[in-house]
N, C-alpha and C positions, 0 to 999 in steps of 0.2 A: 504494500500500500504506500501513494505516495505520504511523505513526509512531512507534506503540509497539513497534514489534517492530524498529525500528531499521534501520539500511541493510547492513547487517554481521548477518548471523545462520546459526549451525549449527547442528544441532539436537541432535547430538550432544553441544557442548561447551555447549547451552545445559543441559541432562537432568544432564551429570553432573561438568560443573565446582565447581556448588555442593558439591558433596558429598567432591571431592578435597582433602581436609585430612587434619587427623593423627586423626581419628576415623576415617575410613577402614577402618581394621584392623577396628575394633571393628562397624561396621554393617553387618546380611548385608542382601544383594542377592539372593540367589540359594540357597533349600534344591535339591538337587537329588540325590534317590536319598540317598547314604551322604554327599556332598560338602556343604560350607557353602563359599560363596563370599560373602566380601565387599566391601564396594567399591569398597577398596582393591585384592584378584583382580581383579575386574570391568573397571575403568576401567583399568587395567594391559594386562589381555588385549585390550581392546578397541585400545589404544594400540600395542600389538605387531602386530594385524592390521593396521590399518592401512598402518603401515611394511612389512608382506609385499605387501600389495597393490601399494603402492606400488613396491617392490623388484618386481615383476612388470613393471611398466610402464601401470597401472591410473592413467587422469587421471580429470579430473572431467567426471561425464555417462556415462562408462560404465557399462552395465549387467553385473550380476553375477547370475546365477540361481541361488536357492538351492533348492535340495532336502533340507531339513532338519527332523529331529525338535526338538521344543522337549526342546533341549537348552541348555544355558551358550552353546555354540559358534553355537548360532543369533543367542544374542546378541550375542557380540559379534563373527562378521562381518558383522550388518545396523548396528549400529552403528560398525563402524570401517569399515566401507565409507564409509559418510554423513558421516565424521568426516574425508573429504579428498575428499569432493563425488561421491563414484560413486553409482550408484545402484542399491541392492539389491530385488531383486526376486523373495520368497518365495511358492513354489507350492506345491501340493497334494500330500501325501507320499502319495496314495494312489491314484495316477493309472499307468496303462499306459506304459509304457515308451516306446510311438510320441510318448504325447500331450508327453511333455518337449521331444520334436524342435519340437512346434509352437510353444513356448517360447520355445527357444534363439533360433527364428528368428524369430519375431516381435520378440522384444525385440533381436536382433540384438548377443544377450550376448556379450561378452569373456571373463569368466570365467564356468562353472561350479562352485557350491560343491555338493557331494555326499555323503550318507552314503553308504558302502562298499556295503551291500548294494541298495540301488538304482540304485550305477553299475554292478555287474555284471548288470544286467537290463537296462540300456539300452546301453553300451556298443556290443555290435553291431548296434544302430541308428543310430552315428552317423556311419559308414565313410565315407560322400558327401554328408551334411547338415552342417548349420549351419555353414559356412564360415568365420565369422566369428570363432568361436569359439577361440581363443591358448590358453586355460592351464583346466586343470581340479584342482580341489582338492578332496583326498578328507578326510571329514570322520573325528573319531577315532569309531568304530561306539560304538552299544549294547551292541550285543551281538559276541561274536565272528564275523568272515567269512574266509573266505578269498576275497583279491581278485582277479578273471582283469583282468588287465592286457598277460599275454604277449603276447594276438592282438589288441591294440586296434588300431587301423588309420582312423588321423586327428592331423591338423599338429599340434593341440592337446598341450600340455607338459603331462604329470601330477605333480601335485606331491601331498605330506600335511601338509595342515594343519599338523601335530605338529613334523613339519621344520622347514617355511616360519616357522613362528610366534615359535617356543621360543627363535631365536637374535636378535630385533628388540630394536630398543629400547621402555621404556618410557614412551620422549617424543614425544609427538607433537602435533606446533602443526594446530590444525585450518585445513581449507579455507574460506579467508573467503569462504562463501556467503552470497546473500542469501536475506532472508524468501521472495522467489517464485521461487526456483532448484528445481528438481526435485531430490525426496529420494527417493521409493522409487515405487514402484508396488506396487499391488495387484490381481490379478485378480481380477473378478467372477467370482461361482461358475456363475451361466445357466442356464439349465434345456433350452434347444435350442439348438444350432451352436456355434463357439469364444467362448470366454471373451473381454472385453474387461478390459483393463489401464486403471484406473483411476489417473491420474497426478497423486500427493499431492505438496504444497511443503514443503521448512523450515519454514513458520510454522504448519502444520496440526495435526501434534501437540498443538504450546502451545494451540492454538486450543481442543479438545476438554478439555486437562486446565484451561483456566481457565472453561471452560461446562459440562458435564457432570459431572467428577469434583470440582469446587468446589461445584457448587450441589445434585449431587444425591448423591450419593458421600462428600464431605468424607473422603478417605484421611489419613492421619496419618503419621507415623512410624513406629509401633507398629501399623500392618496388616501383615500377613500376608493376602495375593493369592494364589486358587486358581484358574485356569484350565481346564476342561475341553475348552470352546474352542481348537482348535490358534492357533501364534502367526503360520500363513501367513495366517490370517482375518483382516481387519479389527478383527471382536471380540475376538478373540483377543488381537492384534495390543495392541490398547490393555489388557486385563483382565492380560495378562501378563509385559508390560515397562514400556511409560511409564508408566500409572497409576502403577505404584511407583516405577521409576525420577526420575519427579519431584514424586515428596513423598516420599524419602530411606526408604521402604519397604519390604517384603523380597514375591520373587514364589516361588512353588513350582512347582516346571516338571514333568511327567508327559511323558516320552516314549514312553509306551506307547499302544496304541490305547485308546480312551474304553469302558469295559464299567461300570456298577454299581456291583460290588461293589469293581473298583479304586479309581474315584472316592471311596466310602466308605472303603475302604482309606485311603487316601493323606489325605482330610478328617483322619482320625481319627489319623493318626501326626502329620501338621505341627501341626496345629492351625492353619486360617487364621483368618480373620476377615471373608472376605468371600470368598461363590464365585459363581462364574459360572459359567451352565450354558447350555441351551437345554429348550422346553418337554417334546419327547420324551425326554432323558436324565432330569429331574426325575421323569417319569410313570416309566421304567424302574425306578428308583432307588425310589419310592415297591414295587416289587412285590418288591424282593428282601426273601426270608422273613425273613431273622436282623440284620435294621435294628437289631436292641434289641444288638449284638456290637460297633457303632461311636458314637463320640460325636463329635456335633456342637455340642458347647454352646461350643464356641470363637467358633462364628460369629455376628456380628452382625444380620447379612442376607443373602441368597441374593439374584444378580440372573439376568434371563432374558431372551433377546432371541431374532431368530432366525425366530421364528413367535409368533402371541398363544399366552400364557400361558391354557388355559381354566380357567375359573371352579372347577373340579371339583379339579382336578391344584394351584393357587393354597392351595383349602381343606383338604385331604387331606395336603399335607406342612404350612400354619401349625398344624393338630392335631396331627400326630405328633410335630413337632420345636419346638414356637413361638415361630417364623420366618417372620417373610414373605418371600415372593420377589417382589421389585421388577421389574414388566415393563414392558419399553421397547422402541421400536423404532428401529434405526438404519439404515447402511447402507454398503459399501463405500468408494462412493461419497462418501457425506458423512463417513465415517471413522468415525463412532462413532453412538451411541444420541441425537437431536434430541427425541426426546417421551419422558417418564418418568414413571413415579410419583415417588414418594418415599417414603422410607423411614419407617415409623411413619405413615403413611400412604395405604397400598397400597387401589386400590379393583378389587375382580374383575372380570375382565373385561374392564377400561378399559385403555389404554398409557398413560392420564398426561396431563400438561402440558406444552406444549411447554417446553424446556430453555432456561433464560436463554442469550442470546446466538444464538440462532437463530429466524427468522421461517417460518411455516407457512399454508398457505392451501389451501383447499379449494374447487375450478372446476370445473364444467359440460362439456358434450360443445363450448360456444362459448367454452372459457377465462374465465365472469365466475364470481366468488366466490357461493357458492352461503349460503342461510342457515343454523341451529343446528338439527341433527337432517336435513340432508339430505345423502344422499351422494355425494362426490364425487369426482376427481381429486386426490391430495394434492401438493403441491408445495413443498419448503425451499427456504430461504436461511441462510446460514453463511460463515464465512471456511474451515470446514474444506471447504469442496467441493472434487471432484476438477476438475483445471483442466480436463482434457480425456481421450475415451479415447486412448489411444494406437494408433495407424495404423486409426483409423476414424472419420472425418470423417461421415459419416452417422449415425452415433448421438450423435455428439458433438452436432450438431444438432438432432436429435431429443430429447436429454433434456437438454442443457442450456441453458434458455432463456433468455438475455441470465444475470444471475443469479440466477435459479431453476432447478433441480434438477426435474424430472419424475420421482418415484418410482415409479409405475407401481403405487400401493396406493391403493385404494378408502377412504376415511375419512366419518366425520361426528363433528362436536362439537356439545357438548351446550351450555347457555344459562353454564354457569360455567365454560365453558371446558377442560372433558374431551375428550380425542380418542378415538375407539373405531376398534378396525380392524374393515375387512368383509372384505378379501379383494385378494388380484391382480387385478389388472385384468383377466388372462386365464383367472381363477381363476374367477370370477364367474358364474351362471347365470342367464339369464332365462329362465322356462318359465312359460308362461301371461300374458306379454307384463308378469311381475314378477321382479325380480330376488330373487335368492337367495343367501346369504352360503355357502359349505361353510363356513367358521371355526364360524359359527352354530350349524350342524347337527353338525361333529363333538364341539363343547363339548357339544352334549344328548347326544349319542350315548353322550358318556365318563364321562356321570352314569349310568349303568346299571352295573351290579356285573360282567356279562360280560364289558363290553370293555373291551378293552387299548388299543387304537388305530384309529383311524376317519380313512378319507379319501370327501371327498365331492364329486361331479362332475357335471355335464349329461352324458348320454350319450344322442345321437338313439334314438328309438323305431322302430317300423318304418314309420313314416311320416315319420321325418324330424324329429319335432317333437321338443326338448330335455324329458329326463325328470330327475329327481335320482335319483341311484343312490350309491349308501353301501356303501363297501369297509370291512368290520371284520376285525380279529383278534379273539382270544379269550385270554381270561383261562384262566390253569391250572383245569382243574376244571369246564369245559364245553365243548360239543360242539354245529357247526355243527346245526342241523334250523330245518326248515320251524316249528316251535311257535316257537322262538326268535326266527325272523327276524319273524313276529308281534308276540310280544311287544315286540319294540325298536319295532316301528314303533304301537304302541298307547303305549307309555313318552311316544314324539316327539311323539304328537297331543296329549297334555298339557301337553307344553310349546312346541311352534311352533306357529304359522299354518300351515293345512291344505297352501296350496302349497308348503311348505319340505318337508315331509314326504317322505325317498327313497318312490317307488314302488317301489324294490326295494334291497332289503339283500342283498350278495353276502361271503361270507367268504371271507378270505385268508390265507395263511401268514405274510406281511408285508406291511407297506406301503414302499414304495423311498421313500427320503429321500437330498437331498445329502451331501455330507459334511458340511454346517455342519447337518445333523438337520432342513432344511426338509423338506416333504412336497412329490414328485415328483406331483401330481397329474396334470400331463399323461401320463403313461404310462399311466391307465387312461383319460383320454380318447383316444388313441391306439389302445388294445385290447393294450399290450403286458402287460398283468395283468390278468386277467378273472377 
């Protein structure tokens, strides 16, 4: 490991010791709903969790499962967990009850951290599962719940947060970890079978915030960080706590679900300075009617990650608001956004440059680097890489290769060094023995006044042979027909190469996206939306 980051490192105490002085009081951390915390609250609360954990019986290495809304409380038991070497491990608040069991036991957690109304949906699921499992901690609600706790029935000790927390100390000496000691995990989000657990160090953080948010970002003091991004994401993860947390920053946390007019809401009361979205919620956000009722002139820049940003959705909000939205792509895995624009200078349709402190390369179906304007396998290098997946030795192999990363995104750069995305590797069509980007086609698609949103796919003909076929919705104010789906596809001839062009345009009510707002493409290859 390099030597900068020393033999002694927490990540915790590295984020927010700077900042424990007598200013303290004075600098928020945290707007949240009616609440200011600052970071003096902050480093306090975090310091008190700790000590409960600890009073539980919580050493270093153990995992802690969180199920939590980006709330204050998220942050800080993902950081006082880490601040005496456990390791916290934030998942999807919006997952079925069963899929938490696969969690529990896969990471083979100690504790349970829980909002109230999602332990009483899972609870009697956990009556003969995850054995391993000591101590559950119910988190202080959102909203009001009443909690069934009477019939739980498992070893596991229920504790409240609020109890546990409220009577610790506010001292707390951190766990001399080192730089490559395990700090948290992230699940990957997947698109078919279970999630893999992407296993981030100590030094991975600082990694991101001295190459991306230094070179392409430059946070301050005086940002103010909007998240729409939940903070179990990776994206999230960084857009919503470290970035600020270590450039002495303030973040605004939204624990409601992601809709529009909130986002605009919540923009419009904080005043950030820097939001992050994804390209679907921006497109959403562009259609709500009464946009002229919120002001946005706080913000600096808008960033987007997630899926490419299309050309159309890029143009349509720098006019209405002007702002650009900085699009990058990153990844779990490598923890944060490796290729960017840059701000004040955003080019459509591109991801960017790769990010200083990170290597990129693009190889062949035989691994050798391919030349400028051809596409190929894209592949990083970084110190923020994920070490390894957790309890899966075959993909661990499969993508990471000595130190390169296998992204599994289709790229080509251009002669000054632009990287453009084409698509997933599984995303990707060949029909007519040429390949075909859907990104491509749905950016033309979304240049049409009709639609709202497009997904685009091969889907066998009746002989077997791959056709392009284009799943739309519709815009308020039009109606599926035969003339329409015409029309899009005479619009396409103007702007693609004949074989890009869907042979067939089908309309839908929606298109299915994960929860991080990618497009589920494989389900209408599948036939589960027709």
């Amino acid at each position: 490991m390099s030597s900068k980051y020393g033999s002694i490192l927490n990540i915790t105490d590295a984020l927010f010791s700077k900042w424990d002085n007598s200013d303290a009081d004075k600098r928020v951390a945290i707007f949240y709903r009616d609440e200011i915390w600052t970071y003096r609250k902050l480093i306090d609360e975090i310091n008190k969790v700790g000590n409960g954990l600890r009073e539980l019986g919580v050493e270093k290495e153990n995992r802690i499962l969180m199920i939590s809304y980006d709330t204050p409380y998220f942050i800080s038991v993902f950081y006082g967990a880490m601040k005496i070497g456990a390791i916290p491990v934030p998942v999807n608040t919006y997952l079925k009850p069963q899929d938490y069991i696969f969690f529990l036991e896969d990471t083979a957690a100690k504790v349970l951290v829980v909002e109230p109304d999602i332990w009483n949906k899972l609870s009697p699921y956990l009556k003969d599962r995850a054995k391993r499992l000591k101590h559950i901690i119910i988190l202080p609600g959102i909203e009001k719940v009443s909690l069934q706790t009477e019939a739980f029935e498992h070893k596991a000790q229920l504790a409240f947060y609020s109890g546990l927390v409220s009577v610790q100390s506010t001292h707390l000496e951190p766990e001399p970890t080192s730089p490559n000691d395990m700090a948290f995990w992230l699940y990957t989000s997947g698109t078919t079978g279970h999630p893999k657990a992407a296993v981030h160090l100590h030094k991975d953080i600082l990694v991101v915030l001295n190459t991306y948010v230094k070179n392409v970002l430059k946070i301050t003091e005086s940002d103010r960080l909007f998240t729409a991004s939940k903070l179990f994401f990776a994206y999230g993860l960084g857009n919503g706590s470290y970035f600020a947390f270590g450039n002495g920053a303030s973040t605004i946390l939204m624990p409601d679900r992601v809709e529009p007019k909130r986002v605009l809401e919540t923009i419009h009361r904080y005043k950030p300075t820097i939001f992050f979205g994804v390209p679907t919620l921006y497109n959403a956000m562009l259609q709500v009617e009464d946009w002229k009722n919120y002001d946005l002139s706080s913000l600096r820049f808008c960033v987007s990650a997630g899926e490419p940003l299309p050309p159309a959705i890029f143009n349509r909000w720098k006019e209405r608001y002007g702002i650009e939205i900085v699009d990058g792509i990153g990844s779990t895995e490598a923890l944060h956004i490796y290729i960017s624009n840059i701000p004040g200078n955003c080019k459509p349709g591109c991801t960017g440059k790769v990010v200083p402190g990170y290597e990129v390369k693009i190889v062949d179906e035989e691994g050798k680097e391919v030349p400028p304007k051809t596409v190929g396998d894209l592949y990083v290098k970084g110190d923020s890489i994920a070490m390894f997946y957790w309890n899966d030795y075959e993909s661990t192999r499969k993508n990471m290769v000595g130190i390169w990363f296998r992204t599994g995104d289709k790229f080509y750069r251009d002669e000054e060094g632009y990287y453009y995305y084409v698509g997933r590797s599984d995303d990707m069509i060949k029909t007519s023995g040429l390949w075909v980007s859907p990104i491509e086609v749905e950016a033309a698609l979304l240049a049409h006044p009709a639609v709202s949103e497009a997904a685009v796919v091969g889907i066998p003909d009746e002989v077997g042979l791959i056709k392009v076929v284009a799943f739309v919705t519709l815009k308020q104010g039009y109606l599926p027909s035969q003339e329409l789906s015409n029309e899009l596809r005479n619009f396409l001839k103007d702007k693609l190469d004949h074989y890009k062009v869907p042979r067939e345009i089908r309309f839908v009510n929606e298109i299915p996206k994960t929860a991080t707002g990618k497009i589920q493409r494989y389900k209408f290859r599948l036939g589960e939306i027709k």
